[in-house]
C-alpha positions as CSV (number, residue, x, y, z in Angstrom):
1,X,25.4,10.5,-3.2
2,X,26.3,10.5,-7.2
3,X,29.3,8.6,-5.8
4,X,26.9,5.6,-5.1
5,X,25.1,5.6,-8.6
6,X,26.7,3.1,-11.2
7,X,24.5,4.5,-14.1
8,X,22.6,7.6,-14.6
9,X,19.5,6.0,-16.5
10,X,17.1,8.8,-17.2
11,X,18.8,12.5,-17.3
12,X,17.1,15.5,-15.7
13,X,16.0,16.5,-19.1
14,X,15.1,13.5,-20.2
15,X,12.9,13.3,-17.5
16,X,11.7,16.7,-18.2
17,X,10.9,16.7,-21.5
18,X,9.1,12.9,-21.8
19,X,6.5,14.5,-19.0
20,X,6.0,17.8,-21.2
21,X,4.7,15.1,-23.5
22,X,2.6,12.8,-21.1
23,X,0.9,16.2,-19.7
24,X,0.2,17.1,-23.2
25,X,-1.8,13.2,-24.0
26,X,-3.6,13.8,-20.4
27,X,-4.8,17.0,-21.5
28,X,-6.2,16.1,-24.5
29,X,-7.5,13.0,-23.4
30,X,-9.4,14.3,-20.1
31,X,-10.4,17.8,-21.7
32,X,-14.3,18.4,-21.3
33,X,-14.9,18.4,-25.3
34,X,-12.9,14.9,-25.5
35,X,-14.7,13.1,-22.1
36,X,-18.3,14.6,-23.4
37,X,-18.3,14.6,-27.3
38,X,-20.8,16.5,-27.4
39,X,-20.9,20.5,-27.1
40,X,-24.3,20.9,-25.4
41,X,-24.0,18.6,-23.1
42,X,-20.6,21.0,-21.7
43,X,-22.5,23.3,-21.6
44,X,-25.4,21.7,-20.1
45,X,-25.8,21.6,-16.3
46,X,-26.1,17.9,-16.1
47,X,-22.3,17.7,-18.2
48,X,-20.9,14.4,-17.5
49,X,-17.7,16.2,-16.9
50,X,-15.7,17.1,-14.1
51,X,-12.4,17.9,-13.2
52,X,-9.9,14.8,-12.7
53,X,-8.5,14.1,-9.4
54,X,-5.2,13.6,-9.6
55,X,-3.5,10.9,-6.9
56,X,-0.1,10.6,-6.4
57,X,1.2,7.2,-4.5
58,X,3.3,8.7,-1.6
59,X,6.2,9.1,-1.5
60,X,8.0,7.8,-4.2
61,X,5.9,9.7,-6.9
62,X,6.0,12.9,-5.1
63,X,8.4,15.2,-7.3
64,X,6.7,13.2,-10.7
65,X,3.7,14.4,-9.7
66,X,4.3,18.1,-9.0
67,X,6.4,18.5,-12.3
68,X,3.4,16.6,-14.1
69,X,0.5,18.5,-12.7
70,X,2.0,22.0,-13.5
71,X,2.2,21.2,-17.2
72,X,-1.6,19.6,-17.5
73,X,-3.8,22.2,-18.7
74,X,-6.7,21.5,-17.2
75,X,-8.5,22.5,-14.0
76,X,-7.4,19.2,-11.7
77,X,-7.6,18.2,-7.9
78,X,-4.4,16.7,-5.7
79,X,-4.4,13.9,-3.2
80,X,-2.2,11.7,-1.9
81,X,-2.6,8.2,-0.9
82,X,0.2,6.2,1.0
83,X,1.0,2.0,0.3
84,X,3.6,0.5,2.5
85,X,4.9,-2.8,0.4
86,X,8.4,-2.3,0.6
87,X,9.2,-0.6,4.1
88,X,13.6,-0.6,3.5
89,X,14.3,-3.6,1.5
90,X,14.7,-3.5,-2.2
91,X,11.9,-6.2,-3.3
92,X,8.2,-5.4,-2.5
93,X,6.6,-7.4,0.1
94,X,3.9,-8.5,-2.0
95,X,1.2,-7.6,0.7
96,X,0.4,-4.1,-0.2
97,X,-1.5,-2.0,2.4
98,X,-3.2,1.3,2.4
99,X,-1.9,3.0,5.7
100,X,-3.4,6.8,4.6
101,X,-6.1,7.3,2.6
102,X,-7.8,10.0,0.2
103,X,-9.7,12.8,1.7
104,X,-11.1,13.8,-1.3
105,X,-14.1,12.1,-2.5
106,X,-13.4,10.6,-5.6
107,X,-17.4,9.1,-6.5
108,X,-18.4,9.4,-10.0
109,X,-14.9,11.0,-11.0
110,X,-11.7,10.0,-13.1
111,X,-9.2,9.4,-11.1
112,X,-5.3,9.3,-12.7
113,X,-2.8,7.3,-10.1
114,X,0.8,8.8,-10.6
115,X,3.0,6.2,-9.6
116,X,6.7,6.4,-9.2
117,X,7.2,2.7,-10.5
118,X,5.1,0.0,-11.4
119,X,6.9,-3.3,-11.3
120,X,4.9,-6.3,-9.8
121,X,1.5,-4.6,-9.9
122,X,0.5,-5.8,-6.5
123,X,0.6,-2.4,-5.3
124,X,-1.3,-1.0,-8.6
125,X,-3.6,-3.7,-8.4
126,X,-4.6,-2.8,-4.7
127,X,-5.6,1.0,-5.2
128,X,-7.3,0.3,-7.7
129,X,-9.8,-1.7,-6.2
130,X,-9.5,0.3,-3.7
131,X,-10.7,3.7,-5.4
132,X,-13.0,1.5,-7.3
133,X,-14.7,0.6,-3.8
134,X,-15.0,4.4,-3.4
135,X,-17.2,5.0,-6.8
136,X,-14.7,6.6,-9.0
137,X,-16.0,6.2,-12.8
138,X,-12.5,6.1,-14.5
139,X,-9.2,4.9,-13.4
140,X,-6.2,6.1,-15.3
141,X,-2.6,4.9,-14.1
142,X,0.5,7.4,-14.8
143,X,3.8,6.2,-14.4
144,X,7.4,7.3,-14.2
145,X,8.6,3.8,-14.8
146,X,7.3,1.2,-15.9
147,X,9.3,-2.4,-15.1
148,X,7.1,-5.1,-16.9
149,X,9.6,-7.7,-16.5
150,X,8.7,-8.0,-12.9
151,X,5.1,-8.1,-13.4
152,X,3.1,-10.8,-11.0
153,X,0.0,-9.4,-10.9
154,X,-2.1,-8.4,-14.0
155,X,-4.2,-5.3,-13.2
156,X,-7.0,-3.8,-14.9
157,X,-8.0,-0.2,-15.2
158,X,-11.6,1.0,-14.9
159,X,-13.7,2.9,-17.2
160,X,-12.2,4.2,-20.1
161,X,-9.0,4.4,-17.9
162,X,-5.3,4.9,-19.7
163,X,-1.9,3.6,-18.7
164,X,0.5,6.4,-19.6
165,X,4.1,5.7,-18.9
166,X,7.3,7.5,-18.9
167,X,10.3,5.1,-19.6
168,X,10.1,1.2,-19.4
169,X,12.9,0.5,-17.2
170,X,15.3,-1.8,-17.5
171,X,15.2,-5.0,-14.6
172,X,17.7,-2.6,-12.1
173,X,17.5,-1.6,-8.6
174,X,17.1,2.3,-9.4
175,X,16.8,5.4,-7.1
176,X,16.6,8.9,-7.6
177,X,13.6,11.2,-8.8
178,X,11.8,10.3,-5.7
179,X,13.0,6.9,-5.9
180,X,14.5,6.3,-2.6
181,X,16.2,3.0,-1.3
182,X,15.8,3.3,2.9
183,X,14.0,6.4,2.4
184,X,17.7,8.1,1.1
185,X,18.1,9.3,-3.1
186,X,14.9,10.5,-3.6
187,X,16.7,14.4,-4.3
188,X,18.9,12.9,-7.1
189,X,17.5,15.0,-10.1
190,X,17.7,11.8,-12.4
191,X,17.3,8.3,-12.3
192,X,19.5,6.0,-11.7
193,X,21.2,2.6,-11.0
194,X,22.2,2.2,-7.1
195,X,25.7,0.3,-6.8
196,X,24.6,-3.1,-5.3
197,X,26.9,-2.9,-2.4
198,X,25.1,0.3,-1.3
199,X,22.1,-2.3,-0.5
200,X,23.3,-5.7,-0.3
């Protein structure tokens, strides 16, 4: 397979190290003295707090999301939801749809989305209507990559949501990570650019 890459991009360490850092600024930012402000009311019954459900976007943020959610120090919650917008091409449909949902309920919770790249935002901009629908009271949006040159669709995050991003990457077709092209490269350890005859 590293005979198809033109680039390596990210490096395994890289990679590594930058979501040491983005589990360390969740942490912080969703611990229950930070959400609350207020040490009584942690300790109260009625504490506005509760742990964060965590939603990765299957597949493609599958391996981001385990690495991230062993380094965030926090009790959390896992759940998966699955978008179909690119099915084996290379450029995203632009008709997201949500063909497997959440099982866990995510009303009056903050909800983080780990994505495994956000380029257009149609996708982005779907699920989170979508868990807005369902009641959550925060919607955060983690991303391994982040490709704002190919941005259509201007999404908005709920609450006192965060966008926390990994690398800004450059306008490439990239696998790798859990990046796949035709559902093939998502074991490569890094990230990186796929030869365009490989697709084309």
């Amino acid at each position: 397979m590293e005979d198809h890459i033109e680039k390596i991009l990210f490096t395994e360490h890289q990679i590594s190290e930058r979501i040491t850092e983005l589990a360390s600024e969740i942490t912080l930012n969703f611990s229950p003295y930070t959400i609350t402000n207020n040490e009584e009311a942690l300790l109260s019954s009625n504490s506005s707090w509760a742990a964060p459900v965590v939603v990765g976007v299957a597949t493609g943020a599958f391996l981001f999301l385990a690495d991230l959610v062993r380094k965030i120090k926090l009790p959390i919650s896992v759940d998966f939801v699955r978008v179909e917008s690119y099915g084996s091409g290379t450029v995203s449909s632009g008709k997201p749809k949500i063909s497997c949902d959440l099982k866990i309920d995510v009303t009056g919770k903050h909800v983080i989305l780990v994505e495994d790249i956000v380029d257009t935002g149609n996708t982005l901009s779907c699920l989170i209507k979508h868990l807005k629908s369902k009641g959550a009271s925060s919607i955060s949006v983690c991303t391994l990559l982040d490709k704002p040159s190919k941005r259509k669709v201007n999404f908005e995050l709920v609450g006192e949501g965060k966008f926390y991003c990994g690398f800004e990457c450059p306008d490439y077709f990239v696998v790798g990570y859990g990046l796949d092209f035709a559902e093939l490269y998502r074991n490569l350890p890094y990230v990186g650019i796929l030869k365009p005859e490989m697709y084309s």
